[in-house]
PDB file of N, CA, C and O in Angstrom:
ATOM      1  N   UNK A   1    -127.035  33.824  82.470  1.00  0.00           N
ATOM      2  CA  UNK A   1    -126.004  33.266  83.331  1.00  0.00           C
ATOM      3  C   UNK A   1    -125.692  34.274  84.439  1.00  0.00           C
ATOM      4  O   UNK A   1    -125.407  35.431  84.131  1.00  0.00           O
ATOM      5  N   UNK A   2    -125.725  33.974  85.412  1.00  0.00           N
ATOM      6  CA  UNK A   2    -125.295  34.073  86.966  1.00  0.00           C
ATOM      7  C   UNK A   2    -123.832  35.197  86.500  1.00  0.00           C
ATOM      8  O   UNK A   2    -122.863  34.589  86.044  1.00  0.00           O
ATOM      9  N   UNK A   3    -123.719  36.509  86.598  1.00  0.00           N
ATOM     10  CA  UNK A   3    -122.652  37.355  86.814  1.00  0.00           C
ATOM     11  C   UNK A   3    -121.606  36.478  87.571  1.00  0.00           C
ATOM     12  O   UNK A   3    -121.082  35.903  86.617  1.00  0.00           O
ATOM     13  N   UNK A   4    -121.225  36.199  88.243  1.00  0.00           N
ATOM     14  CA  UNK A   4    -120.355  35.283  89.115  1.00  0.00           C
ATOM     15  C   UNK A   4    -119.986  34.045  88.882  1.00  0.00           C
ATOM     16  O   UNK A   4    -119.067  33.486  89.480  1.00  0.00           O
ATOM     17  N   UNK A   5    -120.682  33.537  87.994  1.00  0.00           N
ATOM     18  CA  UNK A   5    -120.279  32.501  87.357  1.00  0.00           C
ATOM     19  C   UNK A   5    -119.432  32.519  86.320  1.00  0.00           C
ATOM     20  O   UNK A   5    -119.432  33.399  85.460  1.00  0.00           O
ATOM     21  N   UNK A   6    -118.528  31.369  86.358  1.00  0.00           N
ATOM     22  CA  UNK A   6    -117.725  31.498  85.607  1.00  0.00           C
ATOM     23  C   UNK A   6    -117.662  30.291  84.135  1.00  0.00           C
ATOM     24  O   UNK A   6    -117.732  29.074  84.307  1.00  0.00           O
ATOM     25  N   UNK A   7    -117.531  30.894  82.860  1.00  0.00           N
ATOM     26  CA  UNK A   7    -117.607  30.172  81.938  1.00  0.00           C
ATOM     27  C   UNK A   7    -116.433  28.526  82.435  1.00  0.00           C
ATOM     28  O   UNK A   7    -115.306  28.736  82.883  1.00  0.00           O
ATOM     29  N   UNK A   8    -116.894  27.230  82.271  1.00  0.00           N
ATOM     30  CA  UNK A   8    -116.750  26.060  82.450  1.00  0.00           C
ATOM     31  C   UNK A   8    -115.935  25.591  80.796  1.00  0.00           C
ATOM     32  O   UNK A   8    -116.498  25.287  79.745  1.00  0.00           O
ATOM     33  N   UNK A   9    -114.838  25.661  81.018  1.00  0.00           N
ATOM     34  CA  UNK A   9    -114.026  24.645  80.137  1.00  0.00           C
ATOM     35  C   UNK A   9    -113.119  23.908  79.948  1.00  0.00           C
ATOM     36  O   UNK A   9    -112.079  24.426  80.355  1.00  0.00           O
ATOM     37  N   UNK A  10    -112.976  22.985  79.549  1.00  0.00           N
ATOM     38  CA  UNK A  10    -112.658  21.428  79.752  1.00  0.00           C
ATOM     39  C   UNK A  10    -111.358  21.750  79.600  1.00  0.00           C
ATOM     40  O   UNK A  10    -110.861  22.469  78.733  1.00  0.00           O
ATOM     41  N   UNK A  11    -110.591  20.914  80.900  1.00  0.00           N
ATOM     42  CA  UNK A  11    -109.301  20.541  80.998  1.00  0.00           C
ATOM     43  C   UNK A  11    -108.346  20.117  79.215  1.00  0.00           C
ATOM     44  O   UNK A  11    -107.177  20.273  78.861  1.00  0.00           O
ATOM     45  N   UNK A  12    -109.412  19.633  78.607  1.00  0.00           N
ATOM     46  CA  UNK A  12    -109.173  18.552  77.277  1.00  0.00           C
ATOM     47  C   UNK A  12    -108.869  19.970  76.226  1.00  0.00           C
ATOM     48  O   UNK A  12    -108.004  20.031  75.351  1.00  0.00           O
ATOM     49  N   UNK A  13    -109.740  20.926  76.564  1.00  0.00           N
ATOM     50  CA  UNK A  13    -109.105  22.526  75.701  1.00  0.00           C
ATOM     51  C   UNK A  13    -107.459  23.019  75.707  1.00  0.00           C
ATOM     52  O   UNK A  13    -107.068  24.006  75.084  1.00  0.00           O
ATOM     53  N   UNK A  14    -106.729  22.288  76.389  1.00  0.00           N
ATOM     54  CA  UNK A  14    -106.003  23.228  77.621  1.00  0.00           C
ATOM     55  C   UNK A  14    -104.802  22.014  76.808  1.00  0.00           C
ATOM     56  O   UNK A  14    -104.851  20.795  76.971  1.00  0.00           O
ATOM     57  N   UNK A  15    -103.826  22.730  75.972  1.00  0.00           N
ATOM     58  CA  UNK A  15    -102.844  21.888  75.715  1.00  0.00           C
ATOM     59  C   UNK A  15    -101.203  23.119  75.844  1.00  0.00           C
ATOM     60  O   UNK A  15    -100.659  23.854  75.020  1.00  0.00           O
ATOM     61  N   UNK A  16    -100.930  22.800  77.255  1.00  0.00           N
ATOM     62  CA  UNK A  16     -99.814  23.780  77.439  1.00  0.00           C
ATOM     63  C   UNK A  16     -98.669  23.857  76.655  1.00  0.00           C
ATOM     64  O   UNK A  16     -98.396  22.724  76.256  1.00  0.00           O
ATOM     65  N   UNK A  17     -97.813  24.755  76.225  1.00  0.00           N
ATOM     66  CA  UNK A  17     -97.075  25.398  75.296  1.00  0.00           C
ATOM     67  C   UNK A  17     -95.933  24.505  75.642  1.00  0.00           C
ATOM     68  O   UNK A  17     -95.443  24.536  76.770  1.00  0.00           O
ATOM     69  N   UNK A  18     -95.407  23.553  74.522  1.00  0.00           N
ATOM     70  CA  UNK A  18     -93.975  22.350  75.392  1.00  0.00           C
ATOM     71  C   UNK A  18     -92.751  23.508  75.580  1.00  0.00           C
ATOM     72  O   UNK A  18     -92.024  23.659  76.561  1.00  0.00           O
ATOM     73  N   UNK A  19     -92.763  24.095  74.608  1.00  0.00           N
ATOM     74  CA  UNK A  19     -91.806  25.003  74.468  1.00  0.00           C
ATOM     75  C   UNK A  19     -91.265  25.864  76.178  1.00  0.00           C
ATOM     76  O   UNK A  19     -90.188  26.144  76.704  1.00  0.00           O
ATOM     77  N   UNK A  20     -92.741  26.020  76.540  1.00  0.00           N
ATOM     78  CA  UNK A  20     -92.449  26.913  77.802  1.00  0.00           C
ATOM     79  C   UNK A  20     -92.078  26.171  78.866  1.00  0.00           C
ATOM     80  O   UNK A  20     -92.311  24.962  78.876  1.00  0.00           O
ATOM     81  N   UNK A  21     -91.306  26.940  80.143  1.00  0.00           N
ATOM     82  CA  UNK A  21     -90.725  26.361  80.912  1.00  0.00           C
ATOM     83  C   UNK A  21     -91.737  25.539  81.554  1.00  0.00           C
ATOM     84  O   UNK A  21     -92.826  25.510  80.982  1.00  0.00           O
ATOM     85  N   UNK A  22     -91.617  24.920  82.537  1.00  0.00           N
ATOM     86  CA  UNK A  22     -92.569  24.195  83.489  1.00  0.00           C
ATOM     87  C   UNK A  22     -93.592  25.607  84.575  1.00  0.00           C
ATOM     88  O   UNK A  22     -94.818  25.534  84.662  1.00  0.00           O
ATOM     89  N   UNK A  23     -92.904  26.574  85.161  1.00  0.00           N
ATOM     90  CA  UNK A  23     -93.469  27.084  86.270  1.00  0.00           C
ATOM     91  C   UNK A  23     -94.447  28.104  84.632  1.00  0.00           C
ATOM     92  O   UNK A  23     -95.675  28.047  84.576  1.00  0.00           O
ATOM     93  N   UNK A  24     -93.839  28.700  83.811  1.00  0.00           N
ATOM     94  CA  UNK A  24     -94.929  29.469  82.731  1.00  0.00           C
ATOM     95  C   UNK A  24     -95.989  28.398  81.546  1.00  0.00           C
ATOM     96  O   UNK A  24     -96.580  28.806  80.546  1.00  0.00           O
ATOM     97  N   UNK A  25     -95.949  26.982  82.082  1.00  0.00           N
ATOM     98  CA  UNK A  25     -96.863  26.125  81.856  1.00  0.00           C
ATOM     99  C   UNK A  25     -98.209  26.584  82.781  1.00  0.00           C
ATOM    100  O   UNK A  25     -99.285  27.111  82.498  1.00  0.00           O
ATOM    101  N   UNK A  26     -97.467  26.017  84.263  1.00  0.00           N
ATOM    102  CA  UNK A  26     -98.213  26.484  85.017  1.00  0.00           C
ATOM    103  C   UNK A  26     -98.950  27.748  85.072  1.00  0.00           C
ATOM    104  O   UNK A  26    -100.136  27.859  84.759  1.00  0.00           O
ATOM    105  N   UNK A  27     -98.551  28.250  85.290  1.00  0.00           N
ATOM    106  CA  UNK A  27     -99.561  29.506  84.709  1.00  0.00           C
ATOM    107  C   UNK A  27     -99.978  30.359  83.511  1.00  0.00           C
ATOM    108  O   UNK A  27    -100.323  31.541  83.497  1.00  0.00           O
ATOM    109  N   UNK A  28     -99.834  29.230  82.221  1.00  0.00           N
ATOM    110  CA  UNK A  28    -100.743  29.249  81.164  1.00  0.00           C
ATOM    111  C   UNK A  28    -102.100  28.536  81.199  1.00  0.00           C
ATOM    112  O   UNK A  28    -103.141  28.655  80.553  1.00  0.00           O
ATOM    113  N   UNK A  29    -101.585  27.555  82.450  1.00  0.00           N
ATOM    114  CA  UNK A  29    -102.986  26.638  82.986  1.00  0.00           C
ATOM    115  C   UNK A  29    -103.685  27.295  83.587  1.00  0.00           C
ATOM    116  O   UNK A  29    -104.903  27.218  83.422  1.00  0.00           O
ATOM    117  N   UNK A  30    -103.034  28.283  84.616  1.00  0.00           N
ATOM    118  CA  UNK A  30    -103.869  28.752  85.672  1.00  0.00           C
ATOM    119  C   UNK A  30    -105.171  30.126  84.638  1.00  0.00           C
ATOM    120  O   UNK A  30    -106.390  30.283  84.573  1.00  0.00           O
ATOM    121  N   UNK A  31    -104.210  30.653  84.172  1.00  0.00           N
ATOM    122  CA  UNK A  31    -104.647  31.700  83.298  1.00  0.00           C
ATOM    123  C   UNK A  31    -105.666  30.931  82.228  1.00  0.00           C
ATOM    124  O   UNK A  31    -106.621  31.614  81.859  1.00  0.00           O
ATOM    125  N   UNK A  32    -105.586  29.863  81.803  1.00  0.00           N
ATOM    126  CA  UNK A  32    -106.771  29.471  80.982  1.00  0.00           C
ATOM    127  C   UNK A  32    -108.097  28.833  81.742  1.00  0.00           C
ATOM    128  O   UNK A  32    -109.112  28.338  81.253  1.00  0.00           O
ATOM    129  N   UNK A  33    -107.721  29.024  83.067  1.00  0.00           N
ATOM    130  CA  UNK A  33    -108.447  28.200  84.280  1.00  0.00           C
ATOM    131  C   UNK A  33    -109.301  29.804  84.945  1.00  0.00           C
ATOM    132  O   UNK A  33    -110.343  29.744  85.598  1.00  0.00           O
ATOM    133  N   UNK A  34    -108.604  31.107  84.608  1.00  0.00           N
ATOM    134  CA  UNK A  34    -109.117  32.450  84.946  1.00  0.00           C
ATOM    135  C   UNK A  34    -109.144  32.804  86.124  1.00  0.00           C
ATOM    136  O   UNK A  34    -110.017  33.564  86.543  1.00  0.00           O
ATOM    137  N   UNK A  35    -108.199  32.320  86.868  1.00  0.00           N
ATOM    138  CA  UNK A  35    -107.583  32.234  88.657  1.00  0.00           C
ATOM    139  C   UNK A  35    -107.305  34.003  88.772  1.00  0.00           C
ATOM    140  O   UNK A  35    -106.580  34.787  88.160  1.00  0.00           O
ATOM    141  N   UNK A  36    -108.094  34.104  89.662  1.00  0.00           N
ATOM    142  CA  UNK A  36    -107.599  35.260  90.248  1.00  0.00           C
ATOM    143  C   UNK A  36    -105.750  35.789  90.134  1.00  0.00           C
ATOM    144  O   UNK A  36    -104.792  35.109  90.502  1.00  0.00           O
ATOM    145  N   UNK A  37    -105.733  36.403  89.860  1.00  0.00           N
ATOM    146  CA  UNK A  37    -104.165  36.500  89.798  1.00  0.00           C
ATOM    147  C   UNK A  37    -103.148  36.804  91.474  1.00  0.00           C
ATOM    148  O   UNK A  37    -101.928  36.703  91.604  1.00  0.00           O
ATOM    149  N   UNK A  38    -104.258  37.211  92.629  1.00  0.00           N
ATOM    150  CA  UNK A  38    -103.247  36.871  93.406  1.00  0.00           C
ATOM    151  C   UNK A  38    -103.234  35.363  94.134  1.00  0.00           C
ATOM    152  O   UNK A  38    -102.328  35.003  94.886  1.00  0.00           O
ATOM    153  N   UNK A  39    -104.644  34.370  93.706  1.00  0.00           N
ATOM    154  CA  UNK A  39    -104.248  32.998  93.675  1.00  0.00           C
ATOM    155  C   UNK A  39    -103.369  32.512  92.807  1.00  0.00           C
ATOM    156  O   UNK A  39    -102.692  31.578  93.237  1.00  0.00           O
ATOM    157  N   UNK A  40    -103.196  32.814  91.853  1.00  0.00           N
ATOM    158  CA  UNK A  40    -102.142  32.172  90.554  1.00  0.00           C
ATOM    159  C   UNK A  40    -100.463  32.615  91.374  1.00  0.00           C
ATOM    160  O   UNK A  40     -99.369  32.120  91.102  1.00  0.00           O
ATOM    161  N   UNK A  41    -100.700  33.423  92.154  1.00  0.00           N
ATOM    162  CA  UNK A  41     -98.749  33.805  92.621  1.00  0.00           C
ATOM    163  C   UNK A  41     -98.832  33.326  93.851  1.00  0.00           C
ATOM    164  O   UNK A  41     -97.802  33.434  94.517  1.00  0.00           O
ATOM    165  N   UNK A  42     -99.850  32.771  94.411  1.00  0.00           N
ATOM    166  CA  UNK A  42     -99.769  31.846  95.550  1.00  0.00           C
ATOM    167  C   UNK A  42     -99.814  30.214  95.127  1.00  0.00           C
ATOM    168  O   UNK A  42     -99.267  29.265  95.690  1.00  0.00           O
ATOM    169  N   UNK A  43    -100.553  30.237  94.090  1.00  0.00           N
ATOM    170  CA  UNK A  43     -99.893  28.491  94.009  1.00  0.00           C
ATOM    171  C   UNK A  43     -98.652  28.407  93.238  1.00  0.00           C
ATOM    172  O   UNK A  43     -97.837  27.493  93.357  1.00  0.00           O
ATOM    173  N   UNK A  44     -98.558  29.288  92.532  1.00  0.00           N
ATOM    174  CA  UNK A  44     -96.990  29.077  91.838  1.00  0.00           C
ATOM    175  C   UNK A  44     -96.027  29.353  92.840  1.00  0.00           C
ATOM    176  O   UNK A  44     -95.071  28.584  92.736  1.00  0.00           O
ATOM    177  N   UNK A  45     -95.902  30.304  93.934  1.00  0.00           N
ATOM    178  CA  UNK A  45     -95.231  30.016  95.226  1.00  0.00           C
ATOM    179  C   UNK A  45     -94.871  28.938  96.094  1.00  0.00           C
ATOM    180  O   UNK A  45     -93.846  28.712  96.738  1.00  0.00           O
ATOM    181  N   UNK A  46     -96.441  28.048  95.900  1.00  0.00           N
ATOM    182  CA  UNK A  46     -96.578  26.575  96.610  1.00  0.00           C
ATOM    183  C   UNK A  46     -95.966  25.612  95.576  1.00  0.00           C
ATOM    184  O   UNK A  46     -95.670  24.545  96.114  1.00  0.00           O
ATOM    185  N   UNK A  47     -95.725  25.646  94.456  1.00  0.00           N
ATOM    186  CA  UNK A  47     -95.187  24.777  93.578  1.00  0.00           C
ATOM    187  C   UNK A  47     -93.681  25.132  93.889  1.00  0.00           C
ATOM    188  O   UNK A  47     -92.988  24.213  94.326  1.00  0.00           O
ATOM    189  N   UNK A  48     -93.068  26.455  93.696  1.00  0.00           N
ATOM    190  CA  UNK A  48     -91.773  26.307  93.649  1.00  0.00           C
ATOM    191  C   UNK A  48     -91.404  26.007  94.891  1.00  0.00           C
ATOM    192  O   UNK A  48     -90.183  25.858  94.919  1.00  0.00           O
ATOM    193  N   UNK A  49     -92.152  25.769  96.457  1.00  0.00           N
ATOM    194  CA  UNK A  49     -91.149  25.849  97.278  1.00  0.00           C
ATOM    195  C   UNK A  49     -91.683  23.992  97.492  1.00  0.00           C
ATOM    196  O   UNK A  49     -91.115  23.185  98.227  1.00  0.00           O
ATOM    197  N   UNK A  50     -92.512  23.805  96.891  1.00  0.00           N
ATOM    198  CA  UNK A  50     -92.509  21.887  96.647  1.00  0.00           C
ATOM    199  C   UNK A  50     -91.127  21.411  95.610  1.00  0.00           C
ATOM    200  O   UNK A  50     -90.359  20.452  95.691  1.00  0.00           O
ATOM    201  N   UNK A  51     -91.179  22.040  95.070  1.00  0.00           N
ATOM    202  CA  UNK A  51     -89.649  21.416  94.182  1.00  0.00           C
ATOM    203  C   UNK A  51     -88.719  21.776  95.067  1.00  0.00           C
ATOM    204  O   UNK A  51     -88.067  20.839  95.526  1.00  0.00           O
ATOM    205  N   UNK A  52     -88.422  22.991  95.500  1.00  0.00           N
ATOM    206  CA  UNK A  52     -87.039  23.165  96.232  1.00  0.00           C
ATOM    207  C   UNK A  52     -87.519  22.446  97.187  1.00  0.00           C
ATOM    208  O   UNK A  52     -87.217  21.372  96.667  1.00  0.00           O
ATOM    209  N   UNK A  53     -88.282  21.983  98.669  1.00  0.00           N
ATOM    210  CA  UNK A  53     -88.605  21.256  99.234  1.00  0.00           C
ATOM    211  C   UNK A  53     -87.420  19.349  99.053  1.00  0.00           C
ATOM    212  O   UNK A  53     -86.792  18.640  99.840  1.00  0.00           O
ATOM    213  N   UNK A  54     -87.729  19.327  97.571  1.00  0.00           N
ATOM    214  CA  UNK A  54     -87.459  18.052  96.782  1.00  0.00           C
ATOM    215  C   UNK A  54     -86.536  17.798  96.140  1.00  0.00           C
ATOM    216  O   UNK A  54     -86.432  16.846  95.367  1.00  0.00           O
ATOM    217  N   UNK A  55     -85.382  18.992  96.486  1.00  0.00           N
ATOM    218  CA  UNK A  55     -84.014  19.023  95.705  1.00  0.00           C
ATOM    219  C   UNK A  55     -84.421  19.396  94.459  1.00  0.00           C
ATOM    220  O   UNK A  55     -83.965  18.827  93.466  1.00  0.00           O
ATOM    221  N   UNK A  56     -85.443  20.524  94.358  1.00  0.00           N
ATOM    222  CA  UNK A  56     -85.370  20.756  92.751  1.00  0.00           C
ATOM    223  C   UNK A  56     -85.344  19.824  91.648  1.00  0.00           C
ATOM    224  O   UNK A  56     -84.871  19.999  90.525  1.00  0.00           O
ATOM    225  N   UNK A  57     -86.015  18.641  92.209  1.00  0.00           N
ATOM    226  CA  UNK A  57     -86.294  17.719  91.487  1.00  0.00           C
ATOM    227  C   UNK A  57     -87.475  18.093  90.795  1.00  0.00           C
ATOM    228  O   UNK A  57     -88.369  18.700  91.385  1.00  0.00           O
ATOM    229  N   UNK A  58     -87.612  17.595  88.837  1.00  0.00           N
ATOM    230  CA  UNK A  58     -89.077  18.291  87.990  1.00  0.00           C
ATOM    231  C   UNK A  58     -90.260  17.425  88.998  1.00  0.00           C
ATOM    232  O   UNK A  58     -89.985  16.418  89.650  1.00  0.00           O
ATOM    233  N   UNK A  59     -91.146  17.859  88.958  1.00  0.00           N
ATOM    234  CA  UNK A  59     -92.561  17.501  89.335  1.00  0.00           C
ATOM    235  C   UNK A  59     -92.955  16.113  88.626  1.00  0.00           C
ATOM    236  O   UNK A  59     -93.656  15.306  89.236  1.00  0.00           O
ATOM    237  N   UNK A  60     -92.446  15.827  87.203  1.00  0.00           N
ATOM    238  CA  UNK A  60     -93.255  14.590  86.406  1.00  0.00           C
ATOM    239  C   UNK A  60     -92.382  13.677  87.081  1.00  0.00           C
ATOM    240  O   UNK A  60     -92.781  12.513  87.032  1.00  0.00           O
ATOM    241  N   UNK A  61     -91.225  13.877  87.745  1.00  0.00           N
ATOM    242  CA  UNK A  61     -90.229  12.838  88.598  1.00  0.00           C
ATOM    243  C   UNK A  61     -91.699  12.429  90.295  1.00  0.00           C
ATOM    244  O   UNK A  61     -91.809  11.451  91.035  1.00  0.00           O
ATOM    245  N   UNK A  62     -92.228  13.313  90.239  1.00  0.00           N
ATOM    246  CA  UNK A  62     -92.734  12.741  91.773  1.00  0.00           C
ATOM    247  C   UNK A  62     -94.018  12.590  91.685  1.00  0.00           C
ATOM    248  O   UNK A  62     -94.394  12.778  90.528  1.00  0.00           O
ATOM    249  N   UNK A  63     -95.157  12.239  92.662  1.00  0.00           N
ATOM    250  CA  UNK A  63     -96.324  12.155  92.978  1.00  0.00           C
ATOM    251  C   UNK A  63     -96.703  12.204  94.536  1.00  0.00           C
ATOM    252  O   UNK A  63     -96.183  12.887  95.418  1.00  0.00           O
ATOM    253  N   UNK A  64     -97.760  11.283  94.622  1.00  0.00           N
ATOM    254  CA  UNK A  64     -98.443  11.392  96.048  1.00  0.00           C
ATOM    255  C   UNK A  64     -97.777  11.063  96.830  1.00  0.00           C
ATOM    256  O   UNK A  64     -98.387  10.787  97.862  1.00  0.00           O
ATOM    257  N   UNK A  65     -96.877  10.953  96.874  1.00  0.00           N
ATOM    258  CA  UNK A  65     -95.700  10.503  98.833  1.00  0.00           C
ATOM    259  C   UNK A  65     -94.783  11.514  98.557  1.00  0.00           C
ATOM    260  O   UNK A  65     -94.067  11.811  99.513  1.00  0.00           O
ATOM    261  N   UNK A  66     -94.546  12.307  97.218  1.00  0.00           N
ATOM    262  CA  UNK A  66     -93.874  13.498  97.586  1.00  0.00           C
ATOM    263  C   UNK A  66     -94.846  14.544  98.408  1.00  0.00           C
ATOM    264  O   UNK A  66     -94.365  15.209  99.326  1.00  0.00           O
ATOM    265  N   UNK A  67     -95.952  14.640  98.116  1.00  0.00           N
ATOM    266  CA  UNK A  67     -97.118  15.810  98.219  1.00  0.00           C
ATOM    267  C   UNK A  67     -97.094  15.378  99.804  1.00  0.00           C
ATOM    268  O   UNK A  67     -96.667  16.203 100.612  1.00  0.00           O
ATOM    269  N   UNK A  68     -97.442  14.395 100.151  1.00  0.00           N
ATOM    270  CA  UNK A  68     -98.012  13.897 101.569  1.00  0.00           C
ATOM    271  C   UNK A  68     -96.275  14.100 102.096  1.00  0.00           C
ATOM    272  O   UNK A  68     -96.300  14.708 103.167  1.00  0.00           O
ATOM    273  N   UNK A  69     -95.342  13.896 101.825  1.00  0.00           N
ATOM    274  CA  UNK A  69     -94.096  14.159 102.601  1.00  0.00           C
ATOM    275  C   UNK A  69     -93.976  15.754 103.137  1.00  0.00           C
ATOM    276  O   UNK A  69     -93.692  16.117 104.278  1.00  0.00           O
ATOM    277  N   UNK A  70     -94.275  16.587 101.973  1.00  0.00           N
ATOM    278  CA  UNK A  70     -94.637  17.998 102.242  1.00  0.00           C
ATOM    279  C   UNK A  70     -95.454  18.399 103.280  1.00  0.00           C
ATOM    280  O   UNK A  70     -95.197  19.149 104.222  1.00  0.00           O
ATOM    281  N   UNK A  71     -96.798  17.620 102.905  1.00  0.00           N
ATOM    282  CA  UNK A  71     -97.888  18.190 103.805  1.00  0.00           C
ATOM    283  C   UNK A  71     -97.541  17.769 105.591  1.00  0.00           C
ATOM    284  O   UNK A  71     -98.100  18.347 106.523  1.00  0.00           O
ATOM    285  N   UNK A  72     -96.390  16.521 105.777  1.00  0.00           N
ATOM    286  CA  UNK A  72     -96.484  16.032 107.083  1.00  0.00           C
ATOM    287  C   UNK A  72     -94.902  17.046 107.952  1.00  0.00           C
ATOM    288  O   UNK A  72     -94.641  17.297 109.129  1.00  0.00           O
ATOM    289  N   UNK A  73     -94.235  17.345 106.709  1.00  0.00           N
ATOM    290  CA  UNK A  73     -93.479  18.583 107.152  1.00  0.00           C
ATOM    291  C   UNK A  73     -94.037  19.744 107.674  1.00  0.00           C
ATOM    292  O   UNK A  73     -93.684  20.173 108.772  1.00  0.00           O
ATOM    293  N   UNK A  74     -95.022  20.388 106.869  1.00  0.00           N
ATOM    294  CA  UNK A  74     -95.569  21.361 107.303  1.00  0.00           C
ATOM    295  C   UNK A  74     -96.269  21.676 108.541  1.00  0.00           C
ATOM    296  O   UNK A  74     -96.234  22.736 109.166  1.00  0.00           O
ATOM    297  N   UNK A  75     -97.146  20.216 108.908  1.00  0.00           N
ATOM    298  CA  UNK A  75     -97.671  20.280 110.166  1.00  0.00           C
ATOM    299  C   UNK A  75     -97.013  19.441 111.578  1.00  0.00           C
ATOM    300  O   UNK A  75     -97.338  19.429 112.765  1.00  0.00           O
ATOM    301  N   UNK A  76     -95.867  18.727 110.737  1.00  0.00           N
ATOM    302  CA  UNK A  76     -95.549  18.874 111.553  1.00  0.00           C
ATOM    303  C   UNK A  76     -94.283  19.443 112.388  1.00  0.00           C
ATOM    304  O   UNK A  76     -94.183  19.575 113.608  1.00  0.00           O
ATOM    305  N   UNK A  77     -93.477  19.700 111.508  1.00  0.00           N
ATOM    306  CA  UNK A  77     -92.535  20.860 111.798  1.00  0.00           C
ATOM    307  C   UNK A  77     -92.421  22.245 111.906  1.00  0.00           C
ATOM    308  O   UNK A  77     -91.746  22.897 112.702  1.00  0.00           O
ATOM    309  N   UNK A  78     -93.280  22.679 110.865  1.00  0.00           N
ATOM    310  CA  UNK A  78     -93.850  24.163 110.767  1.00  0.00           C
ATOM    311  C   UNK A  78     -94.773  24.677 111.439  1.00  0.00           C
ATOM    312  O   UNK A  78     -94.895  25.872 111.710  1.00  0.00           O
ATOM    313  N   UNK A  79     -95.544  23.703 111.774  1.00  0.00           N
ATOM    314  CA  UNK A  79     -97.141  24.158 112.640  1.00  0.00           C
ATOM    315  C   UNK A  79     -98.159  24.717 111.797  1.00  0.00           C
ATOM    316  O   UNK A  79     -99.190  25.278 112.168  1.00  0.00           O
ATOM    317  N   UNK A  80     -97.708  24.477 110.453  1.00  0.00           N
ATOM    318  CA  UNK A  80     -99.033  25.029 109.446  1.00  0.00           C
ATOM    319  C   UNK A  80    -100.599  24.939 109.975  1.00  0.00           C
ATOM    320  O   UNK A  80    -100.775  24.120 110.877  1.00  0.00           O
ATOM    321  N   UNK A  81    -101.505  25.519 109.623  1.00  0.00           N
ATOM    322  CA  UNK A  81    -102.444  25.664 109.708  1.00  0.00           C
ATOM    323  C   UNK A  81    -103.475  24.733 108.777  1.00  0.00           C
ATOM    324  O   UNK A  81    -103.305  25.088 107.611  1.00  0.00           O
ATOM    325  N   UNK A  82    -104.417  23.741 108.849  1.00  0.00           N
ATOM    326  CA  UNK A  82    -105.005  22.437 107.694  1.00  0.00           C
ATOM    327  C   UNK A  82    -105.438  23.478 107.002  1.00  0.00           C
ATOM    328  O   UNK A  82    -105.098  23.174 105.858  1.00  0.00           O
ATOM    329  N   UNK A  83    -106.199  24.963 106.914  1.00  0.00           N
ATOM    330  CA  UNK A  83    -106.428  25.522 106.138  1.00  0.00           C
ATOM    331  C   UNK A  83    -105.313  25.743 104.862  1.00  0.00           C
ATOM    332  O   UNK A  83    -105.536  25.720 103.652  1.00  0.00           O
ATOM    333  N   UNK A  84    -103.920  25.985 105.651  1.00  0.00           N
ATOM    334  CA  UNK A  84    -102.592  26.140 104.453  1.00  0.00           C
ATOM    335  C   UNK A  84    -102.591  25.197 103.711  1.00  0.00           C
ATOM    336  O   UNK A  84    -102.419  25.271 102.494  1.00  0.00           O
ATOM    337  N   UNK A  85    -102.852  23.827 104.576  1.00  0.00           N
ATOM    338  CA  UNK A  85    -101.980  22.149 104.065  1.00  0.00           C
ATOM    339  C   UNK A  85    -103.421  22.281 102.686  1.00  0.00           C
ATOM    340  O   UNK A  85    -103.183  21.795 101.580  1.00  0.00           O
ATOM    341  N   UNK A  86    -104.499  22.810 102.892  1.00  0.00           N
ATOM    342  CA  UNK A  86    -105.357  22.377 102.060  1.00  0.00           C
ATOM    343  C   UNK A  86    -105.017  23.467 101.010  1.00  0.00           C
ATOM    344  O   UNK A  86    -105.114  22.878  99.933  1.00  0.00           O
ATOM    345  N   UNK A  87    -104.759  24.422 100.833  1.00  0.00           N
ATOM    346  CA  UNK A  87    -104.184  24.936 100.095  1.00  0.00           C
ATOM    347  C   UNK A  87    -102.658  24.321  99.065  1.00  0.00           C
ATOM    348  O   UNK A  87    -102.419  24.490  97.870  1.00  0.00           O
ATOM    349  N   UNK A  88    -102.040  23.752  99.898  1.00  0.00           N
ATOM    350  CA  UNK A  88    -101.057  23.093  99.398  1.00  0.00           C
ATOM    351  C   UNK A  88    -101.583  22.121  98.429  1.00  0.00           C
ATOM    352  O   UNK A  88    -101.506  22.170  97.202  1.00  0.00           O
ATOM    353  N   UNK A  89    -102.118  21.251  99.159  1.00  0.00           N
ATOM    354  CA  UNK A  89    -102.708  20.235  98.465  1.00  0.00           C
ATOM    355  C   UNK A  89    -103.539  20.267  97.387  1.00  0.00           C
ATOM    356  O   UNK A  89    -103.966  19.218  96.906  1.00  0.00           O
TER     357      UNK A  89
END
C-alpha cells in the first residue's frame, strides 16, 4: 500500500459516543475519519459559526436551506471566496 494512502473505513464502523456533546461527536468523527488536526479545528470552527449563524439552533433541527442560506450570506455579504464556500459546504 501506497505510504500516502490512507486506510478506508466505513462510515457504518463509526457509532459516535450519545453521551458526548454534539461539537466532541464531531470530532470523534473527524478523528476516526484521521483528518489532519489543523483541518479538524477548521471545520469544527465552520460548524460552530453555522449554528451561531442559526440562533444556536442543534444541527438535527436544520438541513439544506440552512447550509445554502449560509453559503448565500457568505458570498454575498462577506465576499467569501467559492474556494471558502466549498469548504463550508
Amino acid at each position: 500500500m501506497h505510504s500516502r494512502q490512507r486506510l478506508q473505513r466505513p462510515l457504518e464502523g463509526l457509532v459516535p459516543n450519545p453521551k458526548l456533546r454534539f461539537m466532541d461527536q464531531c470530532r470523534e468523527a473527524m478523528r476516526f475519519h484521521r483528518l489532519a488536526l489543523r483541518s479538524e479545528e477548521a471545520y469544527l470552527q465552520w460548524i460552530k459559526r453555522f449554528i451561531f449563524f442559526h440562533g444556536k439552533r442543534h444541527p438535527k433541527e436544520m438541513g439544506e436551506a440552512e447550509v445554502t442560506s449560509l453559503l448565500t450570506h457568505l458570498a454575498a455579504e462577506r465576499n467569501v471566496s467559492a474556494s471558502t464556500q466549498n469548504q463550508v459546504a
